[in-house]
KEPA-585287 format. One record per residue (C-alpha): residue number from 0; residue in one letter; z negated, x negated, y. Coordinates in steps of 0.5 Angstrom, whole numbers. Layout:
N
<NUM; 'A'; <Z; X; Y>>
...
This chain:
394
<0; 'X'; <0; 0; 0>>
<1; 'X'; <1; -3; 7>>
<2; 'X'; <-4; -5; 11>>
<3; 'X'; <-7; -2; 17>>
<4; 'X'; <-5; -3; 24>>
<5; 'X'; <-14; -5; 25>>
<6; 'X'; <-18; -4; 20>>
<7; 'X'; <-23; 2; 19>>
<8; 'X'; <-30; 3; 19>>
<9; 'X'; <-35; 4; 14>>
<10; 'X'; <-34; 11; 13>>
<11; 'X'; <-42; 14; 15>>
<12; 'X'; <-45; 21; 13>>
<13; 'X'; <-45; 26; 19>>
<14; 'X'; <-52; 26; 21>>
<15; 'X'; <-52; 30; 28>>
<16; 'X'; <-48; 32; 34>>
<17; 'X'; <-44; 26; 38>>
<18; 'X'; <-50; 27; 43>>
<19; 'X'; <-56; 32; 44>>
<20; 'X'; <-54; 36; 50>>
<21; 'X'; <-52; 43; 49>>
<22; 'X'; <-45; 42; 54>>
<23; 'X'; <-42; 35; 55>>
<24; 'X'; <-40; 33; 61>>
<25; 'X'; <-33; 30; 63>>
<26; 'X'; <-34; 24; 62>>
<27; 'X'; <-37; 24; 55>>
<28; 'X'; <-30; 28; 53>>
<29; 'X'; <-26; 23; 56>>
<30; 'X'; <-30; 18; 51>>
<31; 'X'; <-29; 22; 46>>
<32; 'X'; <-21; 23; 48>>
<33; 'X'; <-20; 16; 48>>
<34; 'X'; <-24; 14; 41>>
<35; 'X'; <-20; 20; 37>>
<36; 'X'; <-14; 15; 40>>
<37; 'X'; <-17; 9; 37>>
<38; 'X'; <-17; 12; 30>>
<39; 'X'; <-11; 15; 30>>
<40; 'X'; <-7; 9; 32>>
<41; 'X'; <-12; 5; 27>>
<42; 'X'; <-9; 9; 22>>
<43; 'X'; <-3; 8; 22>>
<44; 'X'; <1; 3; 18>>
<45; 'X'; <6; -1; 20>>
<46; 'X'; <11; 3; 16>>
<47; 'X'; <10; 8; 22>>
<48; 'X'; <6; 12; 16>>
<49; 'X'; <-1; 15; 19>>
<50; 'X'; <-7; 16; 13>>
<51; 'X'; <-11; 22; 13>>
<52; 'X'; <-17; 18; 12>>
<53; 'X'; <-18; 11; 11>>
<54; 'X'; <-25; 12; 7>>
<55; 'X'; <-24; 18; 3>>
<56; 'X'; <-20; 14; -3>>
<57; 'X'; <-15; 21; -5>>
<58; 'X'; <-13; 21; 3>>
<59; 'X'; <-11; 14; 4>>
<60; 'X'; <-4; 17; 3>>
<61; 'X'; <1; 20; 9>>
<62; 'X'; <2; 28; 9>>
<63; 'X'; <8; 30; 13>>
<64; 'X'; <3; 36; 16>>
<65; 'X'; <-2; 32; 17>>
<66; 'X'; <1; 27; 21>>
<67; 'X'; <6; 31; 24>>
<68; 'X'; <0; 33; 28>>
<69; 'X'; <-3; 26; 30>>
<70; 'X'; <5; 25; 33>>
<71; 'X'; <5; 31; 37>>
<72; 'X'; <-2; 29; 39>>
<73; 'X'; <0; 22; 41>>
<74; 'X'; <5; 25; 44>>
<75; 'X'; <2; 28; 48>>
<76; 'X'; <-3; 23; 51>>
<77; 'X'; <2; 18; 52>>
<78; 'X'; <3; 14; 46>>
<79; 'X'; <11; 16; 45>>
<80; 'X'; <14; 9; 42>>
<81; 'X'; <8; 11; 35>>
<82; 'X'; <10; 18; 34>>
<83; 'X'; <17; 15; 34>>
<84; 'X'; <15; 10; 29>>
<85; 'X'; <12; 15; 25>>
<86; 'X'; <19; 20; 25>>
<87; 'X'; <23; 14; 22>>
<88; 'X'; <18; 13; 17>>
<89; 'X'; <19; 20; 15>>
<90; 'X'; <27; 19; 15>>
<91; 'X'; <27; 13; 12>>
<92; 'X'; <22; 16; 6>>
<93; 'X'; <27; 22; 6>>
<94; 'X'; <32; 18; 5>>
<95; 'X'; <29; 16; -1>>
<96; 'X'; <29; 23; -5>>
<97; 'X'; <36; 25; -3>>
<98; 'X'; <38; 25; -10>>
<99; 'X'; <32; 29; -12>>
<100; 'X'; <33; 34; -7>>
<101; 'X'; <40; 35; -10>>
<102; 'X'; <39; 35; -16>>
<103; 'X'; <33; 41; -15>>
<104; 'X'; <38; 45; -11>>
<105; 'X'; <44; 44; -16>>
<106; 'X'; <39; 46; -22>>
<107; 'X'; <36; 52; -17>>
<108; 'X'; <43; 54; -16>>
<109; 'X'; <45; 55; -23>>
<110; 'X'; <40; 59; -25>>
<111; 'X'; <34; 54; -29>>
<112; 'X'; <28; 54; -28>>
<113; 'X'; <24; 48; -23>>
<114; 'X'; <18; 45; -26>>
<115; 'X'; <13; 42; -20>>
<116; 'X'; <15; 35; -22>>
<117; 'X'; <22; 37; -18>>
<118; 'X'; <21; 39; -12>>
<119; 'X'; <19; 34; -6>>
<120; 'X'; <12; 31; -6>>
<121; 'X'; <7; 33; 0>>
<122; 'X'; <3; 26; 0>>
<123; 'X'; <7; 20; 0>>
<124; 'X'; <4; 12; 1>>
<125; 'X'; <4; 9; 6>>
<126; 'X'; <10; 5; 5>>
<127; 'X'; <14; 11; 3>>
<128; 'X'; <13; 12; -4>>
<129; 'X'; <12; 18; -8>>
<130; 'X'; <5; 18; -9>>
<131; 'X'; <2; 16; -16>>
<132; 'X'; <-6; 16; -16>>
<133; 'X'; <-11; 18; -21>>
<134; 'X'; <-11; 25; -21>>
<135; 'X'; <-4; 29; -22>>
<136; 'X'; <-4; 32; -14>>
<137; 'X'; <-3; 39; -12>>
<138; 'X'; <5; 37; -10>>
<139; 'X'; <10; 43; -9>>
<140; 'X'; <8; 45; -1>>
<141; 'X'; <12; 47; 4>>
<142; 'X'; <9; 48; 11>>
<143; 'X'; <9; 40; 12>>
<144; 'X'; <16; 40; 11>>
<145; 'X'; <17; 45; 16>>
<146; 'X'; <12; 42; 21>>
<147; 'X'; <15; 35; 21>>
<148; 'X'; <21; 37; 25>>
<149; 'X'; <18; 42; 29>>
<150; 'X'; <13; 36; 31>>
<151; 'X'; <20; 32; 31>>
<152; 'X'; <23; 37; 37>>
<153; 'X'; <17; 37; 41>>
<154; 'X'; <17; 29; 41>>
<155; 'X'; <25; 29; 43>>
<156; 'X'; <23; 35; 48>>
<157; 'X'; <18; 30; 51>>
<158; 'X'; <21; 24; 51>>
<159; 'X'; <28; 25; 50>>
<160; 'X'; <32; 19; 46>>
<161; 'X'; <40; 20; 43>>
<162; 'X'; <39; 15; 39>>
<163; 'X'; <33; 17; 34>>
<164; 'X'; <36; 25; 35>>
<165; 'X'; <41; 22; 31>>
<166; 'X'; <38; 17; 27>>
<167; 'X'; <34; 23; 24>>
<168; 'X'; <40; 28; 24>>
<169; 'X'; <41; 27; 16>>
<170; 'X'; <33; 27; 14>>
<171; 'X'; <33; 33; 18>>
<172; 'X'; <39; 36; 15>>
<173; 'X'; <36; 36; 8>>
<174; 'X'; <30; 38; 10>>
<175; 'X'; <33; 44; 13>>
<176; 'X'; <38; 45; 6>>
<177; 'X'; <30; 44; 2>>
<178; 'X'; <26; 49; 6>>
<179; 'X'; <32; 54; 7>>
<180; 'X'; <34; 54; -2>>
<181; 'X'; <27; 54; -4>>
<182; 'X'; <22; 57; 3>>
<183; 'X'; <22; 65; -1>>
<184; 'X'; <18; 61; -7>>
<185; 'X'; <11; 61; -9>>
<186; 'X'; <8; 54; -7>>
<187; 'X'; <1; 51; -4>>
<188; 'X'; <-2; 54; 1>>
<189; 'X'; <-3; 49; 7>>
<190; 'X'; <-11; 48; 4>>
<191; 'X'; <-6; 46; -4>>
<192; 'X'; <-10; 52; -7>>
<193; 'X'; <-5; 59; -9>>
<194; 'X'; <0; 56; -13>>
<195; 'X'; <3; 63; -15>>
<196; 'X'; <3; 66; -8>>
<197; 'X'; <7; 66; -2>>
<198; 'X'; <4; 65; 5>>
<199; 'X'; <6; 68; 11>>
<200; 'X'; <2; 61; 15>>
<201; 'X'; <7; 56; 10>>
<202; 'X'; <12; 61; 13>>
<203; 'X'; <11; 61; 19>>
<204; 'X'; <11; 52; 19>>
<205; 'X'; <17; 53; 15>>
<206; 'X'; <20; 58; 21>>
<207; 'X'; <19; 53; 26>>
<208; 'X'; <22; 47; 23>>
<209; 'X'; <28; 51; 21>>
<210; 'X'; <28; 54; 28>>
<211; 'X'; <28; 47; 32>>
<212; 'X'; <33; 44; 27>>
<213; 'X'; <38; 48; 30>>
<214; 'X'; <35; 47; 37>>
<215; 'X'; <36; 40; 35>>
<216; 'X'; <43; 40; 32>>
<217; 'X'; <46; 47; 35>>
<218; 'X'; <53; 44; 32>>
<219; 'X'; <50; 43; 24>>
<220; 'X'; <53; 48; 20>>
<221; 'X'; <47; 46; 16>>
<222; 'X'; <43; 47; 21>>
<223; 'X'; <46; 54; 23>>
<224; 'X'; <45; 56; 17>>
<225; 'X'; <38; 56; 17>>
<226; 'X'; <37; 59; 24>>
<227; 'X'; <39; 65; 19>>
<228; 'X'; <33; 64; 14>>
<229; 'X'; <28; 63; 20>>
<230; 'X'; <30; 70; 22>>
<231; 'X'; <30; 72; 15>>
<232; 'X'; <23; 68; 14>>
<233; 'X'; <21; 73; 20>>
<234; 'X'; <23; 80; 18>>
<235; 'X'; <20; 78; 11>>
<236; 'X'; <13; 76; 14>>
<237; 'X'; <13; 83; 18>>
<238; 'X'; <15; 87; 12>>
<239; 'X'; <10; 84; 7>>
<240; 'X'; <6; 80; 10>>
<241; 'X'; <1; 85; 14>>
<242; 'X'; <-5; 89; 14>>
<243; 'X'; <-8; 94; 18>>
<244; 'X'; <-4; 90; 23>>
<245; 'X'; <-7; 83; 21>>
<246; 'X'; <-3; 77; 18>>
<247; 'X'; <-6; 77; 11>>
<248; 'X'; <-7; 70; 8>>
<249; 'X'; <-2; 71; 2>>
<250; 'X'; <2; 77; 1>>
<251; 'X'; <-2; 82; -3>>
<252; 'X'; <-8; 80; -1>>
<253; 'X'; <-12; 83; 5>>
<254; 'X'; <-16; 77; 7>>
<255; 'X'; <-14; 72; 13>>
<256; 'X'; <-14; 65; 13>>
<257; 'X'; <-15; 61; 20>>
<258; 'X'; <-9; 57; 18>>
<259; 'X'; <-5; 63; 20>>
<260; 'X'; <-6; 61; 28>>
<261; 'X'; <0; 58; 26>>
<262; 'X'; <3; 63; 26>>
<263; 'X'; <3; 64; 33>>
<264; 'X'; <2; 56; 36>>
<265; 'X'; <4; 52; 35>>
<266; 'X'; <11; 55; 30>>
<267; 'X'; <12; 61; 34>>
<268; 'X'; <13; 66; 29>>
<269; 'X'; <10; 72; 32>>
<270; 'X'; <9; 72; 40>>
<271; 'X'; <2; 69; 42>>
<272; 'X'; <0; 75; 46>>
<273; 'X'; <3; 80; 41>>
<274; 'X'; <0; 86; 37>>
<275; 'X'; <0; 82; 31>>
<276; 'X'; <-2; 76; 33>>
<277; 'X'; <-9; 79; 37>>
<278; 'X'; <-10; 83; 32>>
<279; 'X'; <-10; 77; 27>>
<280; 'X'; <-14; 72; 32>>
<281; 'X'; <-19; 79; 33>>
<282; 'X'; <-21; 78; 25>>
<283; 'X'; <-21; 70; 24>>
<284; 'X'; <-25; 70; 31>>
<285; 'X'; <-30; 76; 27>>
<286; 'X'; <-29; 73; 20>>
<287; 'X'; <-28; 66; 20>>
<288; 'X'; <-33; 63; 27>>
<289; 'X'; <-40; 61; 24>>
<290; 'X'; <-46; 62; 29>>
<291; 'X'; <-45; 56; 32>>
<292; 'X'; <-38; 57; 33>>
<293; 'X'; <-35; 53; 28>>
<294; 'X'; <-29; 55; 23>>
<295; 'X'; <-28; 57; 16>>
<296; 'X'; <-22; 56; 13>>
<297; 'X'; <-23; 63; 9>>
<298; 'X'; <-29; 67; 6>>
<299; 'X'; <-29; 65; 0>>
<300; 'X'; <-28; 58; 0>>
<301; 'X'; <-32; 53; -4>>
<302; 'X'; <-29; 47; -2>>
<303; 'X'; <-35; 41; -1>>
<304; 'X'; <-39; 49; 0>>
<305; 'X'; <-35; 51; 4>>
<306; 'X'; <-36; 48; 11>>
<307; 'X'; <-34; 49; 18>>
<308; 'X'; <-28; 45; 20>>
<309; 'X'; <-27; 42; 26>>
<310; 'X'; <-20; 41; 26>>
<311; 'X'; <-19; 49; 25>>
<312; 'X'; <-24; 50; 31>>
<313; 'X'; <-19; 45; 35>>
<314; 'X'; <-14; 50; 33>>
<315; 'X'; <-17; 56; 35>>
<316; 'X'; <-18; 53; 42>>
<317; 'X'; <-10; 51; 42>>
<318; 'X'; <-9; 58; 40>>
<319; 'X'; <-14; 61; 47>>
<320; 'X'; <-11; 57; 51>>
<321; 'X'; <-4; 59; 49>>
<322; 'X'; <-7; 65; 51>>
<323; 'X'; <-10; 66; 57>>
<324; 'X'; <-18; 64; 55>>
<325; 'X'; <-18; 59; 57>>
<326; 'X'; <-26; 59; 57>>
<327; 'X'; <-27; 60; 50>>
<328; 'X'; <-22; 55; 49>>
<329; 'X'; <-26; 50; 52>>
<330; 'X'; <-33; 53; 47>>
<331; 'X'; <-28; 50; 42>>
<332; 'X'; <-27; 44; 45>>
<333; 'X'; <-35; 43; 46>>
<334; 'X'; <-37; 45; 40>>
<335; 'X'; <-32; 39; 36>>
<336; 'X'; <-35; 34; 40>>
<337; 'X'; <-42; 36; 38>>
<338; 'X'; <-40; 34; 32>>
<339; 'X'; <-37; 27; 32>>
<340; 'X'; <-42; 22; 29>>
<341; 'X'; <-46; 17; 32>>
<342; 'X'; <-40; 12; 33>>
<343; 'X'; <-36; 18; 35>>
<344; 'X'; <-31; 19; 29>>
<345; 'X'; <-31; 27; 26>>
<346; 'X'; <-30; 29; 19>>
<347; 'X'; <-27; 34; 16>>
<348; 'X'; <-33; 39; 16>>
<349; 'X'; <-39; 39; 18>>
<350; 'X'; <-45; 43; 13>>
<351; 'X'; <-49; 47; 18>>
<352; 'X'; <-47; 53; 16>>
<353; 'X'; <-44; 53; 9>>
<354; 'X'; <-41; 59; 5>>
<355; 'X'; <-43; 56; -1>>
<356; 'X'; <-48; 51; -1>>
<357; 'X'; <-48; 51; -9>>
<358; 'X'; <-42; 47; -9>>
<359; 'X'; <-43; 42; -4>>
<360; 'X'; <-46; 37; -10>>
<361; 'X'; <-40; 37; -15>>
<362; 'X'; <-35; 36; -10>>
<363; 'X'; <-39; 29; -8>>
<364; 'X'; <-41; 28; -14>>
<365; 'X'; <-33; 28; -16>>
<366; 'X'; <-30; 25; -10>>
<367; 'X'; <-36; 22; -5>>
<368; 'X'; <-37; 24; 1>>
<369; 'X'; <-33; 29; 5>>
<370; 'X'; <-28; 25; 8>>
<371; 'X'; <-29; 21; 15>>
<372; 'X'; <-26; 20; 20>>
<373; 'X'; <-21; 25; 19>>
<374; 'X'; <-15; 24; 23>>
<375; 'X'; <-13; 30; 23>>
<376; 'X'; <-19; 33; 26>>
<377; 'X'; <-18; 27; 32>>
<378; 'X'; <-12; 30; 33>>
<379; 'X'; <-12; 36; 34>>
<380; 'X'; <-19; 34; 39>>
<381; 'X'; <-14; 31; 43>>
<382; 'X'; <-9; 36; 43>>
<383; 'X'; <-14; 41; 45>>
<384; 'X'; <-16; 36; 51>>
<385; 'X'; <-9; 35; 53>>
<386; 'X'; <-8; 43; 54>>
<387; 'X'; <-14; 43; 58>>
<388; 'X'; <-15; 37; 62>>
<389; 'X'; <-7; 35; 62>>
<390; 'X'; <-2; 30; 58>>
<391; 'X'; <-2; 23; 59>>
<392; 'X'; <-6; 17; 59>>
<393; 'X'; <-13; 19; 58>>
């Protein structure tokens, strides 16, 4: 595996918030800001990869999902030259799976039956390279294929580069031909649980990659083609995938998921504002916000007992701000920095409140410790604090 950029620091059990006032001022946020920079760009690779977690041994690999939103947060404080890096990592790791791809497509289109083994991997190591660890991974996922090349139209939105929009054109082709043979098939939800449902939230990332693949490549037949399937993609969530109102996190189900703000930011499958997505935020905001204003993934998850997760917190203040409240987007952003360690990393979750406080132990008896510092939760910090305080240089 290549090296990192710098190397990590021990990882440390959360033991308390980053300071002890209940409300942080200014310049303990902008401390914060400027640490989350530090450990994102202490992760990645010189590759351009980024790892999830640098301590947590199944994390030492580069999802698409999750460093597609470090991207985009370096995009946004000021840090294009290290997005773009970690854009042609991904052409450069695409162009490697091409074939694979097509062989998918053509057995897809004769009519055989796919294993998992033959769609693409949703983790890969940091130089590129299909994932091999000790475990057999949860591996036919299809939102981080999505969210790449929405984060990749919102990186050349910002900092407009001809040349890299047209070095990316052929992996952003195949995904668009990936995402729009196989996006009405069961796959993971963005947590890898649920194989054998279909999730509006991994729609509505499908839904924005394919819809920017067009913006991209307006002359691509490919990418015309999937400008269709994006509608197709709406049509299909607004027929199935609601109840009473709500998105639901799986069609069939009546329960939701934090992760379907997506569905409003950042993939924009539904307007921000819309009938759906407030009735959608009106239920995660009641179901899924603990007491002390963390977010759960879903009710029944037990995942290291089921905690509350800064990343989704972040998202949740995203999604406020999107929307015009903007002082429960600044609570959010509080109550992430009242989570950081000592040292200022954030971890995956935090254990106050837990759903399931009896799972807690199996999981660190299985894997270790929660995994810290998380760097999608860094990101999704920093992007909250763009939001609010304004992009560039902390």
């Amino acid at each position: 595996m290549t090296d990192l950029l710098i190397s990590p620091q021990d990882q440390e059990r959360p033991t308390g918030p980053f300071l002890v006032p209940d409300r942080l001022g200014r310049a303990a946020l902008r401390a914060l800001a400027a640490h989350s920079l530090e450990v994102i760009q202490a992760g990645q690779a010189q590759s351009g990869a980024l790892i999830a977690c640098p301590t947590f041994s199944v994390y030492r690999y580069s999802w698409l999902r999750d460093g597609s939103f470090c991207a985009h947060a370096l995009d946004r404080i000021g840090q294009p030259g290290r997005s773009a890096a970690f854009f042609r990592w991904i052409g450069r790791t695409l162009a490697q799976q091409e074939a694979k791809v097509q062989k998918a497509l053509d057995r897809y289109q004769a009519g055989e039956q796919l294993a998992a083994a033959d769609f693409l991997n949703t983790r890969y190591t940091l130089d590129g390279k299909e994932e091999t660890g000790d475990i057999e991974w949860w591996n036919f996922q299809l939102d981080g294929y999505g969210t790449w090349v929405w984060a990749l139209g919102e990186h050349l939105r910002r900092s407009p580069d001809e040349k890299l929009r047209e070095e990316l054109r052929p992996a952003v082709e195949l995904t668009a031909r990936y995402l729009s043979a196989f996006w009405q098939l069961p796959n993971y939800d963005c947590w890898e649980e649920n194989l054998n449902d279909v999730h509006p939230a991994t729609l509505a990332a499908i839904y924005g990659g394919l819809v920017a693949a067009f913006k991209l490549y307006p002359d691509s037949p490919v990418c015309q083609a999937a400008k269709k399937e994006a509608s197709a993609i709406r049509r299909l969530v607004k027929a199935r995938g609601l109840n009473q109102g709500s998105l639901v996190k799986s069609f069939g189900r009546e329960d939701v998921d934090a992760s379907l703000l997506g569905a409003g930011v950042p993939y924009g499958l539904l307007p921000v504002r819309g009938k759906i997505m407030k009735t959608t935020l009106d239920r995660i905001a009641s179901e899924l916000v603990a007491p002390d204003g963390g977010v759960y993934r879903y009710l029944k998850d037990v995942y290291y007992g089921g905690g509350e997760w800064l990343l989704l917190t972040g998202w949740l203040g995203w999604y406020y701000a999107g929307s015009g409240q903007r002082g429960k987007a600044h609570e959010c952003l509080q109550w992430i920095a009242r989570q950081a360690l000592p040292n200022g990393d954030m971890p995956e979750q935090v254990a106050h409140h837990l759903l399931a406080p009896e799972h807690r132990q199996p999981w660190e008896e299985r894997w270790g410790l929660s995994a810290s510092p998380l760097l999608w939760s860094h990101a999704m910090y920093l992007i909250l604090y763009t939001t609010l305080y304004g992009e560039g240089h902390i």
